[in-house]
C-alpha positions as CSV (number, residue, x, y, z in Angstrom):
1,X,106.2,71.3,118.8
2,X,108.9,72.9,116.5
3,X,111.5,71.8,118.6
4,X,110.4,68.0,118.9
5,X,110.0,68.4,115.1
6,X,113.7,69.1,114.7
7,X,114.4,66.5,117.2
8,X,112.5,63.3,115.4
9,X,114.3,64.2,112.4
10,X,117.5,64.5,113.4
11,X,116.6,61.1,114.9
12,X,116.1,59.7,112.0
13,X,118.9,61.5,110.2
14,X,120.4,59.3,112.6
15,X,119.2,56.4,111.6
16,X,119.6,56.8,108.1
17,X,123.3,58.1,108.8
18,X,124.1,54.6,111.4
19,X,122.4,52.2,108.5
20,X,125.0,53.4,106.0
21,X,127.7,53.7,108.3
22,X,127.0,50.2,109.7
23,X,126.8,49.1,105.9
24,X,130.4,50.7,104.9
25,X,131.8,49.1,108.2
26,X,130.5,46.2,106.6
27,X,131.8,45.9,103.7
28,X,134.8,47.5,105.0
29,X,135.1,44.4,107.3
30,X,134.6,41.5,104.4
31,X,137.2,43.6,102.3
32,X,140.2,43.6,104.9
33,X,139.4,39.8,105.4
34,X,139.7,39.5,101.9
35,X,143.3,41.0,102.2
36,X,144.5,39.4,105.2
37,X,143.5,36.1,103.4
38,X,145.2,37.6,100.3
39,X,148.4,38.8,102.0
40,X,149.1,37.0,105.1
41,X,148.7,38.2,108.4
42,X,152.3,40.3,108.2
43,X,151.6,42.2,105.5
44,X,148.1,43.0,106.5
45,X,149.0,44.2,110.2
46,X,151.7,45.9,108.9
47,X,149.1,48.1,106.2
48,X,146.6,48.5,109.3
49,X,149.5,50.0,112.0
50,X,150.5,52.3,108.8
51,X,147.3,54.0,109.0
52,X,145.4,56.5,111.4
53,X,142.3,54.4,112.0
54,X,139.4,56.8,113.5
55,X,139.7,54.8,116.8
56,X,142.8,55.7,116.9
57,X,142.7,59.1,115.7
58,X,139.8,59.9,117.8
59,X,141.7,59.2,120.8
60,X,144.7,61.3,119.9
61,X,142.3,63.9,119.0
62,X,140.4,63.4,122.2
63,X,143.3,63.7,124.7
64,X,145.1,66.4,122.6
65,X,141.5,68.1,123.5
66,X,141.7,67.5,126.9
67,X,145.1,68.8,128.1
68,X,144.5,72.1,126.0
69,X,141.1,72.7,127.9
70,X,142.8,71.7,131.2
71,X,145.5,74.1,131.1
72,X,142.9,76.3,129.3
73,X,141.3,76.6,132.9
74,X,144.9,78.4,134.4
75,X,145.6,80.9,131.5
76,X,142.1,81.9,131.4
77,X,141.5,80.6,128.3
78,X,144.8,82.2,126.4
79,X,147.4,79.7,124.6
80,X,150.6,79.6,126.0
81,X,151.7,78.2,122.8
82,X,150.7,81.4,121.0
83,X,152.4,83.7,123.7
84,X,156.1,81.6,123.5
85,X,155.6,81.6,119.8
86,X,155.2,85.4,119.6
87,X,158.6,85.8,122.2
88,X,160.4,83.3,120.4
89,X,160.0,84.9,116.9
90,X,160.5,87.9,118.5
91,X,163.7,87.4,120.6
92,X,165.5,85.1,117.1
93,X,165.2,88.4,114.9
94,X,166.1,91.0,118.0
95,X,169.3,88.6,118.5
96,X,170.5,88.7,114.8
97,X,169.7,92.3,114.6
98,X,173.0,94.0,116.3
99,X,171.7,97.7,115.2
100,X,168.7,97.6,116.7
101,X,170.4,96.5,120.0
102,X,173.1,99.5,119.4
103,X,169.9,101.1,119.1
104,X,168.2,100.2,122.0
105,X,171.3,100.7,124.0
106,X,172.1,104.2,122.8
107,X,167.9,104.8,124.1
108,X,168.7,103.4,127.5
109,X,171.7,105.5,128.1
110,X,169.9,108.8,126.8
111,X,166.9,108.2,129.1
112,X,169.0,107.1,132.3
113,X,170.9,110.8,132.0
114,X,168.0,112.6,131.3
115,X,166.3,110.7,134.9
116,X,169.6,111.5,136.8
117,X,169.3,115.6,135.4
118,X,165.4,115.4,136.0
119,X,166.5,113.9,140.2
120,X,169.3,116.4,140.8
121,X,167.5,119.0,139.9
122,X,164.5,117.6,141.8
123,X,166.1,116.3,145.1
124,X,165.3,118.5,148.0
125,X,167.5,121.1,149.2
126,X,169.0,121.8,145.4
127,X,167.9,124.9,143.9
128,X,165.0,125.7,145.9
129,X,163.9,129.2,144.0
130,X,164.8,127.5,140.7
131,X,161.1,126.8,138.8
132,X,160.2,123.0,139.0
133,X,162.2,121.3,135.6
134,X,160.4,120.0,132.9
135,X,159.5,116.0,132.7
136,X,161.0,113.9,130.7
137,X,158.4,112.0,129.9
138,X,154.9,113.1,129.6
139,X,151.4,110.1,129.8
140,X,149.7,109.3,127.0
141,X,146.6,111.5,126.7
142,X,144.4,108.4,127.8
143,X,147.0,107.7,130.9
144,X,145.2,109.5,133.5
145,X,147.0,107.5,136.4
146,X,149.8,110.2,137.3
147,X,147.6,113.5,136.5
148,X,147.3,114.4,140.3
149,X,149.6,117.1,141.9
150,X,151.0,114.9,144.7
151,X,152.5,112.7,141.4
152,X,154.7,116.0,141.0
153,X,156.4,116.1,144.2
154,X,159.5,114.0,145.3
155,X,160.3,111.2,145.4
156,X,156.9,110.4,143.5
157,X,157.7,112.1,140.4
158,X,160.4,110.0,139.7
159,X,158.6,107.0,140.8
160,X,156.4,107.7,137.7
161,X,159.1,108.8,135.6
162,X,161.2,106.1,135.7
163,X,158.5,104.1,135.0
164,X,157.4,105.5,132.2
165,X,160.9,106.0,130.5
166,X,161.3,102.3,131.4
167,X,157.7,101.8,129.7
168,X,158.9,103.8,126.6
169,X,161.8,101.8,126.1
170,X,160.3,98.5,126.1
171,X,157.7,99.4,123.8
172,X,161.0,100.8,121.4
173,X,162.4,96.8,122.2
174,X,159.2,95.3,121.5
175,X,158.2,97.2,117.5
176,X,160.4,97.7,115.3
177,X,161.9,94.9,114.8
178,X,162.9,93.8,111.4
179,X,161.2,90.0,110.0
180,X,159.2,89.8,113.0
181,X,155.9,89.1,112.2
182,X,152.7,91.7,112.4
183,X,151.1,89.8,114.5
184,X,153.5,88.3,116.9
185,X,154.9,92.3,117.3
186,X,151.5,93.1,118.3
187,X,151.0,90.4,121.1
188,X,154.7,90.9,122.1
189,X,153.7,94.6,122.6
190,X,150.7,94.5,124.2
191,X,152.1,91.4,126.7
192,X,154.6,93.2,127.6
193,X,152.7,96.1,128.1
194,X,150.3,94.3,130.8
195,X,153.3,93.1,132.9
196,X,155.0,96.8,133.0
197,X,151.6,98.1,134.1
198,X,151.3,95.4,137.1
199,X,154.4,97.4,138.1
200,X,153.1,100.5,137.9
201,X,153.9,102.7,141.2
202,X,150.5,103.8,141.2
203,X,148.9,100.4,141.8
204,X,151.2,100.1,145.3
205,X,150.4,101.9,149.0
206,X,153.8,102.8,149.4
207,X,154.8,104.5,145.7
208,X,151.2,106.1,145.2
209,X,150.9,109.4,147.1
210,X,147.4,110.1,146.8
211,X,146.7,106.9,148.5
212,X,149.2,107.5,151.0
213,X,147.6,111.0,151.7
214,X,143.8,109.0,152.0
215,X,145.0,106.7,154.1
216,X,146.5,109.3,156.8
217,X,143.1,111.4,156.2
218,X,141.0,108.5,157.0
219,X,143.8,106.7,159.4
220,X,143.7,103.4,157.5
221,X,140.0,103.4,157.7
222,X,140.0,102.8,153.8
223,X,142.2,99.7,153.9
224,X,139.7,98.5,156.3
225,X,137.3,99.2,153.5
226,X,138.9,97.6,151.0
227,X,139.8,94.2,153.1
228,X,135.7,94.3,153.0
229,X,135.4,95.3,149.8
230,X,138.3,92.3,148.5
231,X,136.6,89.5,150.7
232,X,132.8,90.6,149.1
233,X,133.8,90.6,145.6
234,X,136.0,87.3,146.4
235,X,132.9,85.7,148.2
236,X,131.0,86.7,144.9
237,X,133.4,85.1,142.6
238,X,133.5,81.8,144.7
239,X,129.7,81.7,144.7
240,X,129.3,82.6,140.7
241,X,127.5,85.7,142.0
242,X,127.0,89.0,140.3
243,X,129.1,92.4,141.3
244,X,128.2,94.7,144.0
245,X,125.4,97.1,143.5
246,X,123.7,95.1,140.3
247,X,121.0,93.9,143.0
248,X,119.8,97.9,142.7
249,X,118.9,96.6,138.7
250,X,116.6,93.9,137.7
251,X,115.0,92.9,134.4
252,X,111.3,93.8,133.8
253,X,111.7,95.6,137.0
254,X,113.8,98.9,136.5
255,X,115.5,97.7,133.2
256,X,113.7,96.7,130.0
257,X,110.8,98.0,130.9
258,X,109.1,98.9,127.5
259,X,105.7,97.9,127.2
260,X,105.4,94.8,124.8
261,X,104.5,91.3,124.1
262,X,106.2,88.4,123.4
263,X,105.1,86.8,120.0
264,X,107.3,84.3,118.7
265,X,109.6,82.1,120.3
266,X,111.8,79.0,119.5
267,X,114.7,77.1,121.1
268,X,117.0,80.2,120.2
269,X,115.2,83.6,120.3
270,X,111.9,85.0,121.7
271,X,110.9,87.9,119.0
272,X,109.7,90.9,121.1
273,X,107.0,93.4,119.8
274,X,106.8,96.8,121.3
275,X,103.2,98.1,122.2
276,X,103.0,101.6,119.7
277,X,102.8,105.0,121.8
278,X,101.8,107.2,118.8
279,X,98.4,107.0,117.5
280,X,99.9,106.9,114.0
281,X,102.8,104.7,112.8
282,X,104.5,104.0,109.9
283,X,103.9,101.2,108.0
284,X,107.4,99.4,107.8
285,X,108.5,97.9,111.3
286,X,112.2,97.6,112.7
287,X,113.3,94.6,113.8
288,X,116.4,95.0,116.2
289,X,119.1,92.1,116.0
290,X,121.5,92.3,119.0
291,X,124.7,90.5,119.6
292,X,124.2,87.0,121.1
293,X,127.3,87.9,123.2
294,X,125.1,90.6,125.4
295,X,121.3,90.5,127.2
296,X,119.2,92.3,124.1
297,X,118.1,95.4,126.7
298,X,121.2,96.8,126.4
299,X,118.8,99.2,124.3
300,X,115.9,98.8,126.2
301,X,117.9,100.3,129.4
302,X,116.1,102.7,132.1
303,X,113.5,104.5,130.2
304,X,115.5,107.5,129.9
305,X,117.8,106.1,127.6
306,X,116.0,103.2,126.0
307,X,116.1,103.4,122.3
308,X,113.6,101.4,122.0
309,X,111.4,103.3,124.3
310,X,112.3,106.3,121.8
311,X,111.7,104.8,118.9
312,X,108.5,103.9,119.5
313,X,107.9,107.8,120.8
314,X,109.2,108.3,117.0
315,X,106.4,106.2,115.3
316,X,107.7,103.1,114.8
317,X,106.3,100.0,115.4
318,X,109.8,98.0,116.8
319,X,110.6,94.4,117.2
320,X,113.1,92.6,118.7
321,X,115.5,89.5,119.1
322,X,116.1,88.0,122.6
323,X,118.5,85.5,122.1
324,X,118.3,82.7,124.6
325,X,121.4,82.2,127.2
326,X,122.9,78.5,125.3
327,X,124.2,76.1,127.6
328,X,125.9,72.5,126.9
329,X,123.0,70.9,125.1
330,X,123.5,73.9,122.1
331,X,126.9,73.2,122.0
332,X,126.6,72.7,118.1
333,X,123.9,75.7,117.2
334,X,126.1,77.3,114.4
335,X,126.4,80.5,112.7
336,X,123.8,79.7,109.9
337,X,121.5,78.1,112.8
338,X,121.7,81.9,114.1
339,X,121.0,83.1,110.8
340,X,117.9,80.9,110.2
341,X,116.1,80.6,113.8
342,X,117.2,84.2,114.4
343,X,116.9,86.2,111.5
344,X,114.7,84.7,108.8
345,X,112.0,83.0,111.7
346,X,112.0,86.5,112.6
347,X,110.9,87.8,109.3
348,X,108.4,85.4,108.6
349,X,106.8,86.0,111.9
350,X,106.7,90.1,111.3
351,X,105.5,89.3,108.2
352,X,102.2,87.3,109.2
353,X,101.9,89.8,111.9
354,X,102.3,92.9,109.7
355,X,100.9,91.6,106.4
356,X,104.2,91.1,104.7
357,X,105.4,95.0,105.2
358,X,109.2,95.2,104.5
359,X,111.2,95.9,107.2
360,X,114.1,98.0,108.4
361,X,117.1,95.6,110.0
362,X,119.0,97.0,112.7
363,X,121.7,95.3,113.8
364,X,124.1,95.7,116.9
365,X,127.9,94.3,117.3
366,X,128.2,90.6,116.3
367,X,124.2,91.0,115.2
368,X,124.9,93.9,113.0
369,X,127.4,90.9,111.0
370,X,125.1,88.4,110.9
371,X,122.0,90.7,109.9
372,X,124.5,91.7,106.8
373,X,125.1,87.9,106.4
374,X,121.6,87.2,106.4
375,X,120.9,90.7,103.9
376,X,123.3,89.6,101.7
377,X,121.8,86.2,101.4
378,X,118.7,87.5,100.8
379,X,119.9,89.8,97.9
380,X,121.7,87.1,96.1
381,X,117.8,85.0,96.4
382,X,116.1,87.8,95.5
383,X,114.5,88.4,98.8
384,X,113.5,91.7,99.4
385,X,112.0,91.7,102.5
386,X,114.1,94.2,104.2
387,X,113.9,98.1,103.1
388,X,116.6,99.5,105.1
389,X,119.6,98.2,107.3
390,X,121.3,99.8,110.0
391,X,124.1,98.6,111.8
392,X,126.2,99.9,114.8
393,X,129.2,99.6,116.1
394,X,129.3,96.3,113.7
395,X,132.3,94.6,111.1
396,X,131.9,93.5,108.0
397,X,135.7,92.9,107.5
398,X,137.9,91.8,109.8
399,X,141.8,93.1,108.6
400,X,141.8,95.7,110.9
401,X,139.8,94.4,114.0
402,X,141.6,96.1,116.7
403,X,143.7,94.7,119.7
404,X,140.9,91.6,120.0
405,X,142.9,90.4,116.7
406,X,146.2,89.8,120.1
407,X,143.6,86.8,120.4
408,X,143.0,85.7,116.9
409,X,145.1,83.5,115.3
410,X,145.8,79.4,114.5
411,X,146.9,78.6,117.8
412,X,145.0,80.4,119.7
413,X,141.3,79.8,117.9
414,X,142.8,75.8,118.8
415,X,143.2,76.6,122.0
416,X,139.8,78.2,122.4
417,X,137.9,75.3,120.4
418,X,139.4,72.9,122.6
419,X,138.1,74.6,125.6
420,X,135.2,75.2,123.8
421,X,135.0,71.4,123.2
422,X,135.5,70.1,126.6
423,X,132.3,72.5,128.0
424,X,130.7,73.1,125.2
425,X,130.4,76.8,125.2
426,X,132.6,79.6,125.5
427,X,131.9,80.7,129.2
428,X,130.9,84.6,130.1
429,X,134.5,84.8,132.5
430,X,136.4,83.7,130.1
431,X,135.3,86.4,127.5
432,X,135.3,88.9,130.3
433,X,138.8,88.2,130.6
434,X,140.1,88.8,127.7
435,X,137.7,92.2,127.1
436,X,139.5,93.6,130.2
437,X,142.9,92.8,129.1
438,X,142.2,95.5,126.4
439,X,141.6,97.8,128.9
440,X,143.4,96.6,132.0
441,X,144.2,99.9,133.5
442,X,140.6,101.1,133.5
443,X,138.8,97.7,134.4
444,X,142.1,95.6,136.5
445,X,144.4,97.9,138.0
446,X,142.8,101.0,138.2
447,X,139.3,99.2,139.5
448,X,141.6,97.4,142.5
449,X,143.1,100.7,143.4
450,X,139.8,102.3,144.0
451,X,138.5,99.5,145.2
452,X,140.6,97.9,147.4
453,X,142.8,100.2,148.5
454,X,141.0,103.8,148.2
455,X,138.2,101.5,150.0
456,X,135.8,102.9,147.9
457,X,132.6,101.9,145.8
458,X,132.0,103.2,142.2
459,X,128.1,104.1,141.9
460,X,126.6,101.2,139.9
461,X,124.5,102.1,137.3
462,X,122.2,100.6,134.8
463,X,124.7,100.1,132.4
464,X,127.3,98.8,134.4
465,X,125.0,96.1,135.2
466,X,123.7,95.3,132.1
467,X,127.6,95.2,131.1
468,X,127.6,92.3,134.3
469,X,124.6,90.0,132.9
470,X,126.9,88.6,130.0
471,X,125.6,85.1,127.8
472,X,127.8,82.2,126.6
473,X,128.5,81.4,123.0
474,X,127.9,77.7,121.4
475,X,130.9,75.9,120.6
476,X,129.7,75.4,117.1
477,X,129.2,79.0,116.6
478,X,132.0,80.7,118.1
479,X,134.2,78.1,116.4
480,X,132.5,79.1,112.7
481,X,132.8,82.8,113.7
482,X,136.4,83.2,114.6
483,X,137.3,81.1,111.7
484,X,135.2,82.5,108.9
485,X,135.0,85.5,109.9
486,X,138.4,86.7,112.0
487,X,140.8,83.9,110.4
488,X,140.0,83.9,107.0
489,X,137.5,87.5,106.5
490,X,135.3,84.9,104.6
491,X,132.3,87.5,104.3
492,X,134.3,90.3,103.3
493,X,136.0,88.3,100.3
494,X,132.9,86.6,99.0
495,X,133.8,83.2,100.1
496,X,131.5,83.2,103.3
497,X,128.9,80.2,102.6
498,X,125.3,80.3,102.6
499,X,122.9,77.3,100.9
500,X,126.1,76.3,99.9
501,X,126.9,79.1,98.3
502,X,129.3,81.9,98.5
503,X,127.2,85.6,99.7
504,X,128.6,89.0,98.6
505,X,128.0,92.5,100.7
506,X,127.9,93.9,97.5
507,X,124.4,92.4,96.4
508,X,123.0,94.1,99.3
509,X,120.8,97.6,97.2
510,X,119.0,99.3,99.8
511,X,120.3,101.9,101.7
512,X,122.7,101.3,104.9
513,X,122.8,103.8,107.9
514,X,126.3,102.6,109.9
515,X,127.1,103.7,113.3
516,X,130.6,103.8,114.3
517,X,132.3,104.9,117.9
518,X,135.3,106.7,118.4
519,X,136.8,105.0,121.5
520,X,136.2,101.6,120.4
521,X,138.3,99.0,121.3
522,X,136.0,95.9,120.2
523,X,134.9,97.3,116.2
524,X,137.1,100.3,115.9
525,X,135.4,102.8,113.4
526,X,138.0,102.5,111.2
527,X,137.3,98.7,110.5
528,X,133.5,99.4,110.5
529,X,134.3,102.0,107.9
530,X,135.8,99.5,105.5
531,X,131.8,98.9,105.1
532,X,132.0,101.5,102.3
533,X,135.0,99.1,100.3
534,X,132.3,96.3,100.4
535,X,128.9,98.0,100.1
536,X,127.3,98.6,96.6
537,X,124.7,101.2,97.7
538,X,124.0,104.4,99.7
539,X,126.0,104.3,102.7
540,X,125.2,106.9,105.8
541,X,128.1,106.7,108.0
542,X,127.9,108.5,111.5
543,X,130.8,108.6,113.9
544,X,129.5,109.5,117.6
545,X,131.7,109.6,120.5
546,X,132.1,107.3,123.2
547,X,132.9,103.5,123.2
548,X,131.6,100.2,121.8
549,X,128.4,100.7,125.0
550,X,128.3,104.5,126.0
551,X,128.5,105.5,122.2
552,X,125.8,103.6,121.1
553,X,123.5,104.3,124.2
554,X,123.2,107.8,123.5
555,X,119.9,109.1,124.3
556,X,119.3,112.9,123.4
557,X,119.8,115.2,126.5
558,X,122.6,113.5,127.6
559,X,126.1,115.5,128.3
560,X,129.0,116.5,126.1
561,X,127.8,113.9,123.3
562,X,128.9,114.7,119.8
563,X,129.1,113.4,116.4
564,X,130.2,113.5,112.5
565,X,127.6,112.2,109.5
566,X,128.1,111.7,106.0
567,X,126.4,110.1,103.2
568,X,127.9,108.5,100.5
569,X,126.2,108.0,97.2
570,X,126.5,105.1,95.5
571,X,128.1,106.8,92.5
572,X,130.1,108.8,94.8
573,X,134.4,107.9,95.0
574,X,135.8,106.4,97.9
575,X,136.8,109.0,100.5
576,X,139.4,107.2,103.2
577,X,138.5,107.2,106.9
578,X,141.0,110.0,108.2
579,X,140.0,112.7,105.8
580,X,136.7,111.7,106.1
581,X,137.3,112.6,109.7
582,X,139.2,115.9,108.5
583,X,136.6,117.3,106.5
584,X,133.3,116.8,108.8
585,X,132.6,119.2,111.5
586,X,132.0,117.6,114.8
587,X,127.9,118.4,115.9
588,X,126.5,118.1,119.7
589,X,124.1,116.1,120.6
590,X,123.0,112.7,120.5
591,X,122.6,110.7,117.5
592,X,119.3,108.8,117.7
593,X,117.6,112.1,115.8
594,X,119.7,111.5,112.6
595,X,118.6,107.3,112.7
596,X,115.1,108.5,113.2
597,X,115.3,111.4,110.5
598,X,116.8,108.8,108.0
599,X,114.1,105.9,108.9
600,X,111.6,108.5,108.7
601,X,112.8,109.9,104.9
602,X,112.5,105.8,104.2
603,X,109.2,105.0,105.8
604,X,105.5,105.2,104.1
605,X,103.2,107.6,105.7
606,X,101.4,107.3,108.8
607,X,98.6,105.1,109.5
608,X,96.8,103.2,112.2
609,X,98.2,100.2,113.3
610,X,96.9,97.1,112.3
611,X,98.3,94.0,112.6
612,X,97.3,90.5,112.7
613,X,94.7,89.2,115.1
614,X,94.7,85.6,114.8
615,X,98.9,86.2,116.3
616,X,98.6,85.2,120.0
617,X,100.9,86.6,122.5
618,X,102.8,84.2,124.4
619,X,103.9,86.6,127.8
620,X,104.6,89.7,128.4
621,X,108.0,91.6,128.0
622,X,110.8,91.5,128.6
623,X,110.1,87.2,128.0
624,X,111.8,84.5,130.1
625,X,115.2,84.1,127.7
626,X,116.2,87.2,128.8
627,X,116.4,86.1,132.5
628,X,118.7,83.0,132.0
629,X,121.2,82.4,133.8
């Protein structure tokens, strides 16, 4: 009934709108006859062709739309225009900079004598009681491709020498640079970067000893494995199927499986309450906002490592935001339609349920942003609804967004719009993409090596498959959130709109428990610690290991975990992000017990539950949003 509501009167915004549009074409129409009957056919054709008229216009805009979303479909949703801009401001200032060629030269000739000392002392027969020499390039610590002892044997060790010398020099050509841009260094950089690694020798049979050495074990048996294991996943991929193994993990079967009910739902979230364990609870519920971007189970995984499951164990009474998978017919939901039919419909339904208890917001990823958007709203209104916020893994400025920022910029948020335009979402391959480019040797080259050429199978798990059963994003939204948030850092500057008014992180008073992971290549914890630059309050901030997924699912019990914690008073001075890291002591363990020990120290005592009979359940958990498609 909601929905038809919205409907009928956007139907008869409609109408109102076409009346006063048909009215201005009106008199739009009797003035321009006046003027051609003032001025003479000549002069008035001549006025009209001077101006972009919006059929016109529309059609410019139109086809410029669709050529951008066509070629959008072979880049995989990257702008070549971007890409050649980078290169080309790039390659004007390396051309007018003869030092830094002298430079680059004198680096090339170093590194090719010290690979022709490292081979002759290497080559076989020479010096055979003399101690192997020492490299003359070592991996980065996160390079784990050449750590095996056959890499160390010849001619293999300077396969992967050479390579990396070679690596080393281009990323000296690539930085450095003087009057080249920030931004175009970066995406000249990292570019480059992904077409050295497609070169790598260990991606290749006949350059990559250990897979040499397998396939001689298993006489070629694992090729044969990986041809099967190439034509399955390519089958997959024709067929818009999901990868290997996830049919091991289903929804409401083995993954979120946590008792509860549905109890609200409209055309953009189903709000899920958790049944209570304990026979107690405290009075304030949580309400858990995830990122649109992901299936909300994420933590509601196996019951082993469900925080919801444990949180509940904990005495809380939890709810929590299913967003619904959009397809083309929510191409124009936007940000604030997230805000207002996530967020505040939310509140208003805990509220009748609970009898108007405040509530602690928690807030993952791109859901940890909006719930500050929607907390900061609520402060400037005087809304005081919520009693605690907790966010994880989640930006509230966007200077230092990591290597996602490679994709942020004019031409390439165009580019994306356009394709955006044409479907009217932002598809889940298309974000895929561009998430494994940040990590292409752990989720490209290194997944095709063990895949289809060690012919083996990695175990799937139940986060691996959660990380499978990606949504889309509206065009509207994604199109407001690049641009507000990414573009210009609206929120963070106090120019992010709201009612038609600017919002400030600062107005947010209650206390703010942030969650930030160490390995994170999506909100580094550096940018998520630029929190304590905005927020005018108590600001807990814990630093866990792990990435932007495996740091945040981090149940207790589970191996070589660790963490730093903090609290900042509000009166306390601003402490920078790398002593802050200098001066806490690392602690084992999982996290979860320091969110539940700081709810707990903010929650009322314990008492039944009680909560709001006349509120019918719609289904059961995990709801039917969840399972879209």
């Amino acid at each position: 009934m909601e929905s038809h509501g919205l409907e009928q009167s956007g139907s008869n915004q409609t109408d109102q709108a076409g009346e006063v549009k048909a009215k201005e074409q009106g008199e739009a129409s009797t003035a321009c006859h006046a003027s051609f009957a003032h001025k003479g056919p000549t002069d008035y054709f001549t006025q009209l062709l001077g101006k972009d008229s919006y059929y016109p216009l529309s059609f410019q805009e139109t086809l410029d739309k669709s050529v951008n979303a066509s070629i959008a479909r072979f880049t995989g949703g990257l702008s070549p225009s971007g890409l050649s801009a980078a290169y080309t401001d790039w390659a004007a200032h390396l051309v007018t900079a003869p030092g830094k060629q002298i430079q680059l030269f004198e680096k090339a000739l170093k590194k090719a004598i010290r690979l022709a000392n490292y081979a002759g002392f290497c080559a076989p027969g020479v010096n055979p009681e003399a101690a192997s020499p020492c490299p003359c390039i070592d991996p980065l610590p996160q390079d784990k491709r050449f750590s095996g002892e056959a890499w160390q044997k010849w001619p293999y060790n300077l396969f992967y020498q050479s390579f990396l010398l070679n690596q080393q020099w281009w990323y000296n050509a690539t930085t450095g640079v003087r009057g080249v841009t920030p931004q175009h260094e970066n995406v000249v950089e990292f570019a480059t970067r992904q077409i050295l690694d497609l070169f790598s020798p260990s991606n290749y049979l006949l350059t990559n000893p250990e897979l040499l050495e397998q396939t001689q074990k298993e006489g070629g048996q694992n090729l044969q494995r990986g041809m099967q294991n190439f034509l399955d996943d390519l089958q997959r991929m024709l067929n818009d199927q999901k990868p290997a193994g996830t049919e091991g993990f289903q929804v409401g079967k083995n993954l979120g499986i946590t008792p509860g009910k549905v109890v609200y739902r409209n055309r953009l979230i189903e709000l899920i309450q958790y049944d209570a364990v304990t026979e107690k609870v405290h009075p304030e519920p949580i309400l858990i906002v995830p990122a649109w971007i992901m299936k909300y189970y994420i933590l509601d995984l196996s019951p082993g490592n469900s925080l919801v499951k444990y949180l509940t164990e904990q005495g809380f009474t939890v709810f929590m935001v299913s967003w619904k998978n959009p397809d083309h017919d929510d191409r124009d939901l936007g940000m604030d339609d997230y805000r207002t039919l996530g967020i505040m419909n939310a509140l208003a339904h805990i509220d009748k349920i609970t009898g108007g208890q405040p509530v602690h917001g928690v807030g993952y990823c791109l859901g940890g942003t909006l719930l500050s958007i929607a907390a900061a709203a609520m402060a400037r209104d005087g809304d005081e609804r919520f009693k605690s916020l907790s966010l994880f893994a989640a930006q509230t400025d966007f200077t230092e967004a990591g290597e996602l920022m490679l994709f942020i910029n004019e031409s390439q948020v165009t580019f994306l719009e356009d394709m955006m335009w044409e479907q009217g979402y932002l598809d889940t391959k298309q974000m895929a993409g561009a998430f494994q480019l940040l990590r292409s040797n752990d989720l490209i080259w290194s997944r095709m090596v063990h895949d289809y050429l060690m012919g083996k199978r990695a175990k799937m798990n139940d986060l691996m498959a959660w990380n499978s059963d990606a949504t889309r994003m509206p065009y509207q939204m994604h199109s407001q959130y690049l641009r507000q948030l990414f573009l210009n850092n609206a929120l963070a500057e106090g120019r992010y709109i709201v009612d038609s008014r600017p919002i400030a992180v600062s107005d947010i008073r209650v206390p703010i428990f942030a969650v930030g992971t160490e390995r994170d290549h999506v909100a580094p914890w550096r940018s998520v610690y630029k929190l304590h630059l905005l927020a005018d309050t108590d600001v807990t901030f814990l630093l866990t290991s792990g990435g932007h997924n495996a740091g945040i699912v981090s149940e207790p019990g589970h191996p070589r975990r660790r963490y730093r914690i903090a609290t900042r008073k509000h009166a306390d001075r601003y402490q920078d992000p790398d002593t802050w890291f200098a001066e806490h002591e690392t602690q084992d363990g999982s996290w979860w017990p320091e969110l539940a020990d700081w709810l707990k120290e903010r929650s009322g005592d314990l008492i039944e539950p009680s909560f709001n009979a006349e509120i019918k359940p719609i289904c059961d958990a995990p709801g039917t949003y969840v399972l879209q498609d």
